[in-house]
mmCIF file as Biopython writes it, N, C-alpha, C and O atoms, coordinates in Angstrom:
data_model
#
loop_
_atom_site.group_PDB
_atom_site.id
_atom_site.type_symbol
_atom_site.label_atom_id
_atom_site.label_alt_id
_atom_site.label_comp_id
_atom_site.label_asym_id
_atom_site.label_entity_id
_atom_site.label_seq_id
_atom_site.pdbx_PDB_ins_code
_atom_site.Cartn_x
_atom_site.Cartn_y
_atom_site.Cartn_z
_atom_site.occupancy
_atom_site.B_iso_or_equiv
_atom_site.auth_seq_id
_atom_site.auth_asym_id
_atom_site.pdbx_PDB_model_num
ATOM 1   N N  . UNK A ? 1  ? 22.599  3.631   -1.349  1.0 0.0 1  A 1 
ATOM 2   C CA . UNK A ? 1  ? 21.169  3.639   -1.075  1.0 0.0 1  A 1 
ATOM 3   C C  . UNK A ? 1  ? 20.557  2.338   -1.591  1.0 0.0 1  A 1 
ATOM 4   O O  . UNK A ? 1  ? 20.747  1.827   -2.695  1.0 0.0 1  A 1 
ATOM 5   N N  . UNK A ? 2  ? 19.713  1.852   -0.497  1.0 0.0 2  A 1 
ATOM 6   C CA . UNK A ? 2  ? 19.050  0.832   -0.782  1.0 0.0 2  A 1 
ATOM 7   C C  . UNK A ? 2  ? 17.984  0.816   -2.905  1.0 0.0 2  A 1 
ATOM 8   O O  . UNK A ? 2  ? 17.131  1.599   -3.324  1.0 0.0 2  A 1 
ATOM 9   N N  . UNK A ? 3  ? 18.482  -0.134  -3.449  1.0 0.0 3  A 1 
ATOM 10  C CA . UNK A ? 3  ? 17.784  0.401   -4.768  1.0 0.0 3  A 1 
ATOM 11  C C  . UNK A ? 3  ? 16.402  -1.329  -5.363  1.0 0.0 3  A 1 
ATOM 12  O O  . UNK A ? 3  ? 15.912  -1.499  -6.479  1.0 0.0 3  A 1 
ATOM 13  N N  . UNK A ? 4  ? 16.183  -2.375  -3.886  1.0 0.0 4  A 1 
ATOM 14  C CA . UNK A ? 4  ? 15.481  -2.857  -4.213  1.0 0.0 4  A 1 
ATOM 15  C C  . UNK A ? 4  ? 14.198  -2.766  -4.148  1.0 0.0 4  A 1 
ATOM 16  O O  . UNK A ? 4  ? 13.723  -2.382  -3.079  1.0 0.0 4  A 1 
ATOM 17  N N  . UNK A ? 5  ? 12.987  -3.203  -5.647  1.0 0.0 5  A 1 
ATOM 18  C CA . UNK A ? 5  ? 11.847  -3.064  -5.098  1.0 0.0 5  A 1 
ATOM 19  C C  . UNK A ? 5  ? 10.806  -4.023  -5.042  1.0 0.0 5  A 1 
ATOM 20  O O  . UNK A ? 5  ? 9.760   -4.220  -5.660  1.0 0.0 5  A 1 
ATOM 21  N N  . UNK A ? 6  ? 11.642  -4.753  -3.769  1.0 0.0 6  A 1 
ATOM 22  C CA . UNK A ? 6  ? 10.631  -5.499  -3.398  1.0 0.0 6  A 1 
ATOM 23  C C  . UNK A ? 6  ? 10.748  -5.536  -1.813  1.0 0.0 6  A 1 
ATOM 24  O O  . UNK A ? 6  ? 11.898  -5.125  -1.658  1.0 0.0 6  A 1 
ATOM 25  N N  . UNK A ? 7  ? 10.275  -5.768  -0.634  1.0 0.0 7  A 1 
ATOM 26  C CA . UNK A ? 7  ? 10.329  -5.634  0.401   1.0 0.0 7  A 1 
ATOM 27  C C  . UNK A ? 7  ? 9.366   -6.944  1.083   1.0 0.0 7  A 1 
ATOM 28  O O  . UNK A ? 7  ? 8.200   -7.075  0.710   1.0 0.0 7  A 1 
ATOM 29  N N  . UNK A ? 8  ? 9.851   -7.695  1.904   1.0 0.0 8  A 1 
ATOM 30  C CA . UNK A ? 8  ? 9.310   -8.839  2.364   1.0 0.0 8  A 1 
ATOM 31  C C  . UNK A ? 8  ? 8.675   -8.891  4.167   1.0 0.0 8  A 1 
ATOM 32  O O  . UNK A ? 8  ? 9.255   -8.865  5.253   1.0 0.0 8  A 1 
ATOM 33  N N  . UNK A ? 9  ? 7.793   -8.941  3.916   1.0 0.0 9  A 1 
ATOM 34  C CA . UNK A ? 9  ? 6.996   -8.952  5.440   1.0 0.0 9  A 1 
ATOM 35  C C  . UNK A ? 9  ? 6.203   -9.793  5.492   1.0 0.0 9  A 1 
ATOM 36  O O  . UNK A ? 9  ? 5.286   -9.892  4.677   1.0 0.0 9  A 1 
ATOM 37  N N  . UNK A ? 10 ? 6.468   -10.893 6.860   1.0 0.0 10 A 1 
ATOM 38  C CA . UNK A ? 10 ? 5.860   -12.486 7.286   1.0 0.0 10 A 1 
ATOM 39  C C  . UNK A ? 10 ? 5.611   -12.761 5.755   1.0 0.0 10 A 1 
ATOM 40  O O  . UNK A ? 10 ? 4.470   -12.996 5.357   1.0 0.0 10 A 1 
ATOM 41  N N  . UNK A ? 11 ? 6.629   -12.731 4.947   1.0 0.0 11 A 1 
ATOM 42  C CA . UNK A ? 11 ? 6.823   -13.553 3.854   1.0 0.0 11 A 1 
ATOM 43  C C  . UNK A ? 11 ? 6.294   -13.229 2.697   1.0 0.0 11 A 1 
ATOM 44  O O  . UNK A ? 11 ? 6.633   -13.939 1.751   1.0 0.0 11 A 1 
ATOM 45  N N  . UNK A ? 12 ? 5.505   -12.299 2.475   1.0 0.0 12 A 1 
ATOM 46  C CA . UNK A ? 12 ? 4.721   -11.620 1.649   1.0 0.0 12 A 1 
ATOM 47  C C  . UNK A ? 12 ? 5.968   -10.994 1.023   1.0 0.0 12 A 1 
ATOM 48  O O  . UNK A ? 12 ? 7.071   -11.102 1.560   1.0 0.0 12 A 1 
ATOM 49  N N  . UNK A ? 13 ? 5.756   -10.286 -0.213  1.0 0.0 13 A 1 
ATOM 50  C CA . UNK A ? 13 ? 6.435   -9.543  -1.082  1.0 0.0 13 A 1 
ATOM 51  C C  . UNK A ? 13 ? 5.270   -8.261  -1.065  1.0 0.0 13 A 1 
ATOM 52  O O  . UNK A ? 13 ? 4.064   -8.417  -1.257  1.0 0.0 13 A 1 
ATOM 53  N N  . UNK A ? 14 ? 6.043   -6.815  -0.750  1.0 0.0 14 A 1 
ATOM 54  C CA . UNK A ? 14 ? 5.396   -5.390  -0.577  1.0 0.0 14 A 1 
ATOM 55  C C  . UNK A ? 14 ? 6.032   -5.008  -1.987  1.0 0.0 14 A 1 
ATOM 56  O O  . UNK A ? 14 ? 7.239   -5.216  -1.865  1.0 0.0 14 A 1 
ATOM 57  N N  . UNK A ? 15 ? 5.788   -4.589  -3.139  1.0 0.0 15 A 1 
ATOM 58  C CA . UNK A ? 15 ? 6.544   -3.538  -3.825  1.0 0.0 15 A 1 
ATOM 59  C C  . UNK A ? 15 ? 6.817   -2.422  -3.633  1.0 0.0 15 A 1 
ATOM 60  O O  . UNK A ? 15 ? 5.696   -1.991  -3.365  1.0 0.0 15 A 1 
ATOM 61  N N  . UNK A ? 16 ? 7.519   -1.526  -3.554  1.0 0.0 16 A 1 
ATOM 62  C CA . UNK A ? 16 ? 8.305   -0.445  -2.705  1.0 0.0 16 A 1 
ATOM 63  C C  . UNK A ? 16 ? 9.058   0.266   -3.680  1.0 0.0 16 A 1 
ATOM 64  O O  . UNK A ? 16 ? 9.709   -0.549  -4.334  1.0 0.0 16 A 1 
ATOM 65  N N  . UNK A ? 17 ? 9.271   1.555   -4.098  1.0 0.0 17 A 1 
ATOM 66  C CA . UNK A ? 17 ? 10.094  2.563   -4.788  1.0 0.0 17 A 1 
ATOM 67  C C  . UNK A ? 17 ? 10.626  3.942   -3.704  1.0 0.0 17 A 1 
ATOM 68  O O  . UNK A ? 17 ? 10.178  4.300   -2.615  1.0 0.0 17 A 1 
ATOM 69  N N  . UNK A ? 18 ? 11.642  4.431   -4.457  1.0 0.0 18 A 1 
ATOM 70  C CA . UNK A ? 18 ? 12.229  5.201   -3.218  1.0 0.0 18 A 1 
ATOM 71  C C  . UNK A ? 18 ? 11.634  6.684   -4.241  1.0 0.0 18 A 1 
ATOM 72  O O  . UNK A ? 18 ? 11.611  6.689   -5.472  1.0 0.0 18 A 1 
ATOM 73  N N  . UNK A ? 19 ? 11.227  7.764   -3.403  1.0 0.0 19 A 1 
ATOM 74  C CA . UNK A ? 19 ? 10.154  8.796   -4.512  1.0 0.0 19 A 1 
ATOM 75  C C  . UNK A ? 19 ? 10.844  10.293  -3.668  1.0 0.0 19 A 1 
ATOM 76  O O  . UNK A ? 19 ? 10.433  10.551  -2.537  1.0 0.0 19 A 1 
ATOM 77  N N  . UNK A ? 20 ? 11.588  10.933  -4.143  1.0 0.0 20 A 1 
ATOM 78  C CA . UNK A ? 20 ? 11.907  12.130  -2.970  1.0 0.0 20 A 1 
ATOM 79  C C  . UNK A ? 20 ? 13.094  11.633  -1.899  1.0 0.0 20 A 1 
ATOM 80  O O  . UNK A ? 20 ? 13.271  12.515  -1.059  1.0 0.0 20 A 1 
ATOM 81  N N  . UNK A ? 21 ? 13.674  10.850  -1.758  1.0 0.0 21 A 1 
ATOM 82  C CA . UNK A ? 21 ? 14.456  10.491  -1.053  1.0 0.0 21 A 1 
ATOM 83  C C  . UNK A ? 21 ? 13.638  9.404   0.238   1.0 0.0 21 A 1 
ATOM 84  O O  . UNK A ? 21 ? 14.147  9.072   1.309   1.0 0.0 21 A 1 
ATOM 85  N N  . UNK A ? 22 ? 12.308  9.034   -0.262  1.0 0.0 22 A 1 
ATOM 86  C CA . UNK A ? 22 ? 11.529  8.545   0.707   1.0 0.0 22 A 1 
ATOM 87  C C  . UNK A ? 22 ? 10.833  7.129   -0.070  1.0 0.0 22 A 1 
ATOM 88  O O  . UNK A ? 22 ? 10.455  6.929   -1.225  1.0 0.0 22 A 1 
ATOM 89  N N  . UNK A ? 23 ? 10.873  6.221   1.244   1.0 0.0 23 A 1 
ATOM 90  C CA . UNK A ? 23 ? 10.487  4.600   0.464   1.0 0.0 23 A 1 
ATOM 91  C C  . UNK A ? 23 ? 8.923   4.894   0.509   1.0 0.0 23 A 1 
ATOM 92  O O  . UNK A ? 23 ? 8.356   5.323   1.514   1.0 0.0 23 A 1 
ATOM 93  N N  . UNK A ? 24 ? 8.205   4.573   -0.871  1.0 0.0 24 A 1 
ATOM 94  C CA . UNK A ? 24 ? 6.779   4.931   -0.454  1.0 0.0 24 A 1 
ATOM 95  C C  . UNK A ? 24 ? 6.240   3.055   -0.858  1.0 0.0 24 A 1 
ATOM 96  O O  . UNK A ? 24 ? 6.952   2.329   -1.551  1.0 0.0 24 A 1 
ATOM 97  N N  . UNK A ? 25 ? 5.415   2.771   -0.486  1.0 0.0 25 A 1 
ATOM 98  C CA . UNK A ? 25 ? 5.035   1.316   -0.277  1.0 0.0 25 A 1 
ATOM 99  C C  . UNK A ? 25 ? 3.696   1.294   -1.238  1.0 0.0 25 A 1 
ATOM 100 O O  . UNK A ? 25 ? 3.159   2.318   -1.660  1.0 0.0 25 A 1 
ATOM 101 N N  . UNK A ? 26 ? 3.102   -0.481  -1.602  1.0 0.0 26 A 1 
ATOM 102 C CA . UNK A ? 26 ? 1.908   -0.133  -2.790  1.0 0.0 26 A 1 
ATOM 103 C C  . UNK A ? 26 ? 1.376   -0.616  -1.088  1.0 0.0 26 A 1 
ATOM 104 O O  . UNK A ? 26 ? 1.785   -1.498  -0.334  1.0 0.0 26 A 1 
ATOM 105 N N  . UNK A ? 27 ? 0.331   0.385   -0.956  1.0 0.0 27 A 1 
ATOM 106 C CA . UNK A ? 27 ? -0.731  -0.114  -0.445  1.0 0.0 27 A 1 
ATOM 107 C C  . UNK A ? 27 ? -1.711  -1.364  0.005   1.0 0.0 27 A 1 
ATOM 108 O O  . UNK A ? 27 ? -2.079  -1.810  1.092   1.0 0.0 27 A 1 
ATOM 109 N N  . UNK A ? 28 ? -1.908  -1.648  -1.138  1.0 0.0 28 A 1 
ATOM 110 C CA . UNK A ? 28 ? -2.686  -2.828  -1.223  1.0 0.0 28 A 1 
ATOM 111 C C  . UNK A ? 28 ? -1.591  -4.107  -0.797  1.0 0.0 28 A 1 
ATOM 112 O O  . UNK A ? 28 ? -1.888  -4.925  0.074   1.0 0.0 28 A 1 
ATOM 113 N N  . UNK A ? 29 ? -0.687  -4.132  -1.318  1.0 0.0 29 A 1 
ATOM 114 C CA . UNK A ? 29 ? 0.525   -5.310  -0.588  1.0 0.0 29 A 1 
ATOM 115 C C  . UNK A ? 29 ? 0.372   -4.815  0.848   1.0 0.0 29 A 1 
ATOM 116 O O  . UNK A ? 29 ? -0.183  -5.599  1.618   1.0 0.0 29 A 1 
ATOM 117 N N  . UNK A ? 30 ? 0.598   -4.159  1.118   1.0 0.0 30 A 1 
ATOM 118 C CA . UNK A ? 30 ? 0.544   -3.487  2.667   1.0 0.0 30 A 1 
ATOM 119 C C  . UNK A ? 30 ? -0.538  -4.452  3.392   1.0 0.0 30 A 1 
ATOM 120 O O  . UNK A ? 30 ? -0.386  -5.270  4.300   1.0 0.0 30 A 1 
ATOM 121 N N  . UNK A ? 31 ? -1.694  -4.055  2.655   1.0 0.0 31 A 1 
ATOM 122 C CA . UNK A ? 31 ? -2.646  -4.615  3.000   1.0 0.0 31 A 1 
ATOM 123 C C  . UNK A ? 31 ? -3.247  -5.926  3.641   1.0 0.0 31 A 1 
ATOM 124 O O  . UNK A ? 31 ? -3.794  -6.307  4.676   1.0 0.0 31 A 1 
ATOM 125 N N  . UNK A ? 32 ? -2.826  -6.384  2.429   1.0 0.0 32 A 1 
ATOM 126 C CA . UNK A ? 32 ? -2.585  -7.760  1.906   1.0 0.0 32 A 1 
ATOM 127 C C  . UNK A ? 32 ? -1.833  -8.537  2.731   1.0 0.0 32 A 1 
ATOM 128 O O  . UNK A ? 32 ? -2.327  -9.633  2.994   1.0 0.0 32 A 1 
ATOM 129 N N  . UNK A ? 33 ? -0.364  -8.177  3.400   1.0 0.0 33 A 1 
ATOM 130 C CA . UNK A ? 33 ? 0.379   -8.818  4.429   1.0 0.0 33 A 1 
ATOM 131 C C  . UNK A ? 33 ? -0.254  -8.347  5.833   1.0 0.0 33 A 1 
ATOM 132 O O  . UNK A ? 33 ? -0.128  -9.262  6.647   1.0 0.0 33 A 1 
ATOM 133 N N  . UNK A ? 34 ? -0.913  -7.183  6.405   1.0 0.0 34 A 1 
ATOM 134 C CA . UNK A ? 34 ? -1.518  -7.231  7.822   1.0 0.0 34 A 1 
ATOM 135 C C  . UNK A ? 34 ? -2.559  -7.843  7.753   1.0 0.0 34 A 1 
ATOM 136 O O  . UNK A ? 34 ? -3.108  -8.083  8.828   1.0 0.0 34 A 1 
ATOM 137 N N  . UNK A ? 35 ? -3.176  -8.292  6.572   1.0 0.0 35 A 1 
ATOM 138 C CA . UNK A ? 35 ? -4.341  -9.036  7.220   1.0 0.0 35 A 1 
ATOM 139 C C  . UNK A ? 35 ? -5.029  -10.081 6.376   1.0 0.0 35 A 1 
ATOM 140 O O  . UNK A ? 35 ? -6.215  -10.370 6.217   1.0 0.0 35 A 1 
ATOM 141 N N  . UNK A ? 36 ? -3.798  -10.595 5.846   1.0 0.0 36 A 1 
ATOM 142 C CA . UNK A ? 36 ? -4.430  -12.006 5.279   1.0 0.0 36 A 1 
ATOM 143 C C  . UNK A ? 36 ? -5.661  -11.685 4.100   1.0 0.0 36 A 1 
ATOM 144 O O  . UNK A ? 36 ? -5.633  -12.640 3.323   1.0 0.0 36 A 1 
ATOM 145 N N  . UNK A ? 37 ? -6.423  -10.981 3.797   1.0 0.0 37 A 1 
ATOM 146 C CA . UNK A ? 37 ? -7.134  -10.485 2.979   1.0 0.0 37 A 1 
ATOM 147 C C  . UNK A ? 37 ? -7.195  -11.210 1.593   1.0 0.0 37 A 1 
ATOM 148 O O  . UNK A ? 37 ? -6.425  -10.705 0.777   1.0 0.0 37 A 1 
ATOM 149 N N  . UNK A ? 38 ? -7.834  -12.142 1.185   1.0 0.0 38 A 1 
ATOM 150 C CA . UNK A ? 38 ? -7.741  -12.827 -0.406  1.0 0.0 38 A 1 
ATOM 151 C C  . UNK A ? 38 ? -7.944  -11.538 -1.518  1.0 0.0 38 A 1 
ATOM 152 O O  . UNK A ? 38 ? -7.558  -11.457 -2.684  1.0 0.0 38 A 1 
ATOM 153 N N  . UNK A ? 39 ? -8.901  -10.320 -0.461  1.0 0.0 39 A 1 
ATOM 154 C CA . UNK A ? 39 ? -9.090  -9.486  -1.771  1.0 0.0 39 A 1 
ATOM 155 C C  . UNK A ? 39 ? -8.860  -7.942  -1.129  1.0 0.0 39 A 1 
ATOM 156 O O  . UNK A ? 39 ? -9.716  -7.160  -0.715  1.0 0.0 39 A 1 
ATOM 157 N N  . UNK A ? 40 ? -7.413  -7.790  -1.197  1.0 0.0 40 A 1 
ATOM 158 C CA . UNK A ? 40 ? -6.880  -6.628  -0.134  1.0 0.0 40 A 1 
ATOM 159 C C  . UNK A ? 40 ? -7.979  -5.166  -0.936  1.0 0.0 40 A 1 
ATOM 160 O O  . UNK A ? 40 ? -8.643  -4.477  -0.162  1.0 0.0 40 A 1 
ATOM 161 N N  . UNK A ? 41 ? -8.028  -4.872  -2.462  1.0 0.0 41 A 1 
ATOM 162 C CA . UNK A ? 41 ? -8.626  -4.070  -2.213  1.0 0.0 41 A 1 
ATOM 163 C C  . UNK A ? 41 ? -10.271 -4.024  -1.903  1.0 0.0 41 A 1 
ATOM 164 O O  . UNK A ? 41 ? -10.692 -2.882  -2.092  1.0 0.0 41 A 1 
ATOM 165 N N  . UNK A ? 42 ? -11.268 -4.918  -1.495  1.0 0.0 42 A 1 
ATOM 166 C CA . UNK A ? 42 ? -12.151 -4.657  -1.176  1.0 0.0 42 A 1 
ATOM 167 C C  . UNK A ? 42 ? -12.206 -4.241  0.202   1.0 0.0 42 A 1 
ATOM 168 O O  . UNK A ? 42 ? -12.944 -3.358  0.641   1.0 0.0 42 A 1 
ATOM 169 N N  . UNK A ? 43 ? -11.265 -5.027  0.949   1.0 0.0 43 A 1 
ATOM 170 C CA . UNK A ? 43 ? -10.632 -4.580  1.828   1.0 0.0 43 A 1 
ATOM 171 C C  . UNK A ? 43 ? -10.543 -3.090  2.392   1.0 0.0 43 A 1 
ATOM 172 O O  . UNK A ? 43 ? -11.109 -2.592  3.365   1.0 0.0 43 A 1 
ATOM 173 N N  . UNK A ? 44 ? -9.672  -2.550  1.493   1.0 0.0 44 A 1 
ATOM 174 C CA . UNK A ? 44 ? -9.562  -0.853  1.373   1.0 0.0 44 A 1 
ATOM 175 C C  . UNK A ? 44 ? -10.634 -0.238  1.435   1.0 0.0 44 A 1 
ATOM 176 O O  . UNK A ? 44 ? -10.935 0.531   2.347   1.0 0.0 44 A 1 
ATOM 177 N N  . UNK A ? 45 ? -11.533 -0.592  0.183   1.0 0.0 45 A 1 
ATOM 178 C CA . UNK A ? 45 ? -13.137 -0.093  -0.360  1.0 0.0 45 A 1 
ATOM 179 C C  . UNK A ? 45 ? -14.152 -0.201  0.839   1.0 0.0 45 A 1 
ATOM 180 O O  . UNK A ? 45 ? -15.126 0.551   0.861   1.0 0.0 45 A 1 
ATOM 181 N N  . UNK A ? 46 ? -13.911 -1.254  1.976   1.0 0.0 46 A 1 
ATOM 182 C CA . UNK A ? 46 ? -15.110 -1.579  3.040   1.0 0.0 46 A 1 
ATOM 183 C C  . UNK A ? 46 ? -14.250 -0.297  4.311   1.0 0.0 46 A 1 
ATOM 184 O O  . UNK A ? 46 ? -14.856 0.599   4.898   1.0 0.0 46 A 1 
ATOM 185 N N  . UNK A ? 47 ? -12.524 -0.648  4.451   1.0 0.0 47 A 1 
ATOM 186 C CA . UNK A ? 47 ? -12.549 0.256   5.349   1.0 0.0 47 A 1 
ATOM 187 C C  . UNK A ? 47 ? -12.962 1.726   5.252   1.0 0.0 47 A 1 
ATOM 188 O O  . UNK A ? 47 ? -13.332 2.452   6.175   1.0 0.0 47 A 1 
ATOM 189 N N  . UNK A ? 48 ? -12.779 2.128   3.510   1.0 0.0 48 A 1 
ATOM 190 C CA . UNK A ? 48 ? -13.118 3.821   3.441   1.0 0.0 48 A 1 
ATOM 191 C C  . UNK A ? 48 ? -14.604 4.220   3.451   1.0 0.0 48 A 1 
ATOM 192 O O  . UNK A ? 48 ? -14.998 5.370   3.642   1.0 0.0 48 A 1 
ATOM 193 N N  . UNK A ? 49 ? -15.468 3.041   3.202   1.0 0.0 49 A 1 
ATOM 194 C CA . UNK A ? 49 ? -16.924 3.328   3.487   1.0 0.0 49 A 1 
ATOM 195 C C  . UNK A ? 49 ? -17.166 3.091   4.695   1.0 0.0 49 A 1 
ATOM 196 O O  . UNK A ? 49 ? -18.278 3.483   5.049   1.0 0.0 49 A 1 
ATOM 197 N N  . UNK A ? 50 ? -16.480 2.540   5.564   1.0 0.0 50 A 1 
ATOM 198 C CA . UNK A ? 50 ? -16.787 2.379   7.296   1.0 0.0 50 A 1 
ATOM 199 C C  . UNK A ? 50 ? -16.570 3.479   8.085   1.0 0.0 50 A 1 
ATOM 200 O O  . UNK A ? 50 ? -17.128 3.673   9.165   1.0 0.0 50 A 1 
ATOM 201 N N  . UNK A ? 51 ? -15.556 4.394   7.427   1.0 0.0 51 A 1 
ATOM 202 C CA . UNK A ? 51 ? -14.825 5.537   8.039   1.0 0.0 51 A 1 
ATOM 203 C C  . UNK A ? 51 ? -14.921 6.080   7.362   1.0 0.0 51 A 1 
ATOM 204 O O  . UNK A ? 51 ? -14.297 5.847   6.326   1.0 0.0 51 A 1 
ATOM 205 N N  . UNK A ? 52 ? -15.938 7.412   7.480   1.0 0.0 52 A 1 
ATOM 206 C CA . UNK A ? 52 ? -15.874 8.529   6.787   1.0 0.0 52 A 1 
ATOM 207 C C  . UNK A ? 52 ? -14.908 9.609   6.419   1.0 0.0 52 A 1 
ATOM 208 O O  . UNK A ? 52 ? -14.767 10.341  5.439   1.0 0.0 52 A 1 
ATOM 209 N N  . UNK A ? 53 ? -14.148 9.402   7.834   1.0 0.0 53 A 1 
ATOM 210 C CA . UNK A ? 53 ? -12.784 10.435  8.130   1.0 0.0 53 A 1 
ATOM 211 C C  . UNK A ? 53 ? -11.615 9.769   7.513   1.0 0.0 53 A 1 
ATOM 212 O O  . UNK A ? 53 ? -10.552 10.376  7.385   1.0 0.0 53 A 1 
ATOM 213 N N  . UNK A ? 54 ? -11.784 8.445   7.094   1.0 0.0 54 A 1 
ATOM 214 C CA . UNK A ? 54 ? -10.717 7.585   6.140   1.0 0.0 54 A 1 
ATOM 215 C C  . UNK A ? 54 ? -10.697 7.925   4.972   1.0 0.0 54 A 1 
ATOM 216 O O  . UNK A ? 54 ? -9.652  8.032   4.332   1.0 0.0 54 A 1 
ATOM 217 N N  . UNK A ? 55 ? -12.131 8.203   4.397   1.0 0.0 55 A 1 
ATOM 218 C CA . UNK A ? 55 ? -12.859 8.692   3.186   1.0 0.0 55 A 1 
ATOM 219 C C  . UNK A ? 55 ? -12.247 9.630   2.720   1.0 0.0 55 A 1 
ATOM 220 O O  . UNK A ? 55 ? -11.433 9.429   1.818   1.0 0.0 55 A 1 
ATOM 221 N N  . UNK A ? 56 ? -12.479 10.872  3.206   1.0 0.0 56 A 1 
ATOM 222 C CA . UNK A ? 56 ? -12.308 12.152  3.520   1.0 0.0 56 A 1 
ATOM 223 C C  . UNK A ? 56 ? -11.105 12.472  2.875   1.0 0.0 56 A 1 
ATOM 224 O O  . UNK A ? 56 ? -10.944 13.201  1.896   1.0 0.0 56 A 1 
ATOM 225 N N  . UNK A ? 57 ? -9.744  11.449  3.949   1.0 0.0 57 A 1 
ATOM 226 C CA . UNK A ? 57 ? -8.564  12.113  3.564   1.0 0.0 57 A 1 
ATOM 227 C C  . UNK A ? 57 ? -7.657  11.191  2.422   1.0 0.0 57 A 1 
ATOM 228 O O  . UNK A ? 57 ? -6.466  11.250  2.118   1.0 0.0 57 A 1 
ATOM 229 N N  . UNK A ? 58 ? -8.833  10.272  1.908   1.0 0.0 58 A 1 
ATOM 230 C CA . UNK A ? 58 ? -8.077  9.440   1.557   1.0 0.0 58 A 1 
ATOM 231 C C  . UNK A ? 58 ? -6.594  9.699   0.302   1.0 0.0 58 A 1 
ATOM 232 O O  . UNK A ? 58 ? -5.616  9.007   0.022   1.0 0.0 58 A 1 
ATOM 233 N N  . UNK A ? 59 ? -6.909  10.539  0.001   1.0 0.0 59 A 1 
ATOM 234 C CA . UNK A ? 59 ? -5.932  11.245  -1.481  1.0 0.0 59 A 1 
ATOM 235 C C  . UNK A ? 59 ? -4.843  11.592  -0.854  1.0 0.0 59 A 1 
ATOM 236 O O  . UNK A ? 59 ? -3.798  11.582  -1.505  1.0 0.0 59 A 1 
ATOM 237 N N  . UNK A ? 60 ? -4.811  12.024  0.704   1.0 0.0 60 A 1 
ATOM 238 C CA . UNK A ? 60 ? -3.884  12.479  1.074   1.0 0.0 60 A 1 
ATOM 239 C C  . UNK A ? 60 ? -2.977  11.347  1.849   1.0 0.0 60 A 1 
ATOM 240 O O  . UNK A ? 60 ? -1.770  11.392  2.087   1.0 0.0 60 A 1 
ATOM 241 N N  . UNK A ? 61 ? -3.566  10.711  2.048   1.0 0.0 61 A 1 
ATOM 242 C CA . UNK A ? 61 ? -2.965  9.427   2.840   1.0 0.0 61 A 1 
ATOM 243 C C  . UNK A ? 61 ? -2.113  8.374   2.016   1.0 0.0 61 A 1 
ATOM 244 O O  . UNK A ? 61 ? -1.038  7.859   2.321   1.0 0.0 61 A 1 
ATOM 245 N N  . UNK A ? 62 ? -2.899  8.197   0.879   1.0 0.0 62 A 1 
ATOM 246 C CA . UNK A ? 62 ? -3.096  7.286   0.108   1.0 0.0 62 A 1 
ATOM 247 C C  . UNK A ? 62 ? -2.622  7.908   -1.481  1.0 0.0 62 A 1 
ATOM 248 O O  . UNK A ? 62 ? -3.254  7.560   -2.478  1.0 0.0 62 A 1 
ATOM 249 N N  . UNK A ? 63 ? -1.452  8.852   -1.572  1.0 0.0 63 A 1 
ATOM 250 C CA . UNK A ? 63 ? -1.201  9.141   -2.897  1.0 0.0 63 A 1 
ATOM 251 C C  . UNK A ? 63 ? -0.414  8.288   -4.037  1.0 0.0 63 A 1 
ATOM 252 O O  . UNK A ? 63 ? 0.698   7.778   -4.178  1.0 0.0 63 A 1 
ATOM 253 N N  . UNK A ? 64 ? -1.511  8.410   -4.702  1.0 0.0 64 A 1 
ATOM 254 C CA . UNK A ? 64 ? -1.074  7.928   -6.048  1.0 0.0 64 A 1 
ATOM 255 C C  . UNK A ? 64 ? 0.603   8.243   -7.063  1.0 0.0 64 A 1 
ATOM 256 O O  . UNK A ? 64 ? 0.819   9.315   -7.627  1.0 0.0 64 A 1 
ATOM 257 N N  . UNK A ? 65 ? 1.340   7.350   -7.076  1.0 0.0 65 A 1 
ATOM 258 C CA . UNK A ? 65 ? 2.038   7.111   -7.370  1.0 0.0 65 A 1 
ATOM 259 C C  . UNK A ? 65 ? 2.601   6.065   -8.179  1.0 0.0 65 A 1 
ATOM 260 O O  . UNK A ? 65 ? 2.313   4.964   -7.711  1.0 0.0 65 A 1 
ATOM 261 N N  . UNK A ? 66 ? 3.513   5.988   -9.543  1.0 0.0 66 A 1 
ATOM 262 C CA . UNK A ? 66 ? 3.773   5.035   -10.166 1.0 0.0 66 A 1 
ATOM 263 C C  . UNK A ? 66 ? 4.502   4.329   -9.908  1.0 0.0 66 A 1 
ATOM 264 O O  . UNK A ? 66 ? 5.667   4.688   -9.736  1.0 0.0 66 A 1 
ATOM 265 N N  . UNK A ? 67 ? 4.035   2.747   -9.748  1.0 0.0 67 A 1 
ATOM 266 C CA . UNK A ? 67 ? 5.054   2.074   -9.006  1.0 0.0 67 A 1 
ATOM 267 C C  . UNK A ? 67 ? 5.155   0.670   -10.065 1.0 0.0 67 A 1 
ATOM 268 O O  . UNK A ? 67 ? 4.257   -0.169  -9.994  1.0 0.0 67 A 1 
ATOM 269 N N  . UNK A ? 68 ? 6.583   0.439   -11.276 1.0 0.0 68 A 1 
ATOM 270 C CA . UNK A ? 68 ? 6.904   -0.262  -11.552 1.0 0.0 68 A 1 
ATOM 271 C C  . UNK A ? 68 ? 6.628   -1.962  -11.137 1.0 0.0 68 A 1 
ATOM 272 O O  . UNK A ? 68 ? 7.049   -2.313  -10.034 1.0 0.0 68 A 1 
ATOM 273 N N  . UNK A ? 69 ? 5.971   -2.941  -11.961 1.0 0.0 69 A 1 
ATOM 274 C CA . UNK A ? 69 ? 5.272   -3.753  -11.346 1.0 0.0 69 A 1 
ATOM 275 C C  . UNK A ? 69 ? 5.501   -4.814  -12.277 1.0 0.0 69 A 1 
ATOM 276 O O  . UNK A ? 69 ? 5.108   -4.841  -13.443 1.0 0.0 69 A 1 
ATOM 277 N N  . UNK A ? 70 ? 6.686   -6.370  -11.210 1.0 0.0 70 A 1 
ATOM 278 C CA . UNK A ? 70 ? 6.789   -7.407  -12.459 1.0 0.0 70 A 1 
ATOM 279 C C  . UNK A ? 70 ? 5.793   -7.690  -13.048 1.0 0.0 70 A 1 
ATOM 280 O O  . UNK A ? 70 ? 5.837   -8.471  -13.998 1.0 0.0 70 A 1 
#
């Protein structure tokens, strides 16, 4: 099984842990590599106030998890 955590997309570095037998990703890197973003989480903060239904589910979408961090 794959045991690295770092994951590279258009060159960016994602940090990544495997949780349940499942790769769960940090978010905000996520972020951060689709869209160029200098400040991925305001980013987050403008899309969940734009979308209420983003809002809403966000705990469920978006669970919190500890993710080891150089």
């Amino acid at each position: 099984m794959e045991t690295t955590k770092i994951a590279v997309f258009k060159g960016k570095q994602i940090r990544k842990t495997i949780h349940k037998d499942k790769w769960w990703f940090v978010i905000v890197d996520v972020v951060s590599a689709l869209t160029d973003s200098a400040q991925p989480d305001g980013y987050i903060k403008d899309m969940r106030r734009r979308d209420p239904e983003l809002a809403k589910g966000w705990g469920q979408i978006a669970t919190p998890l500890v993710v080891d961090t150089p």
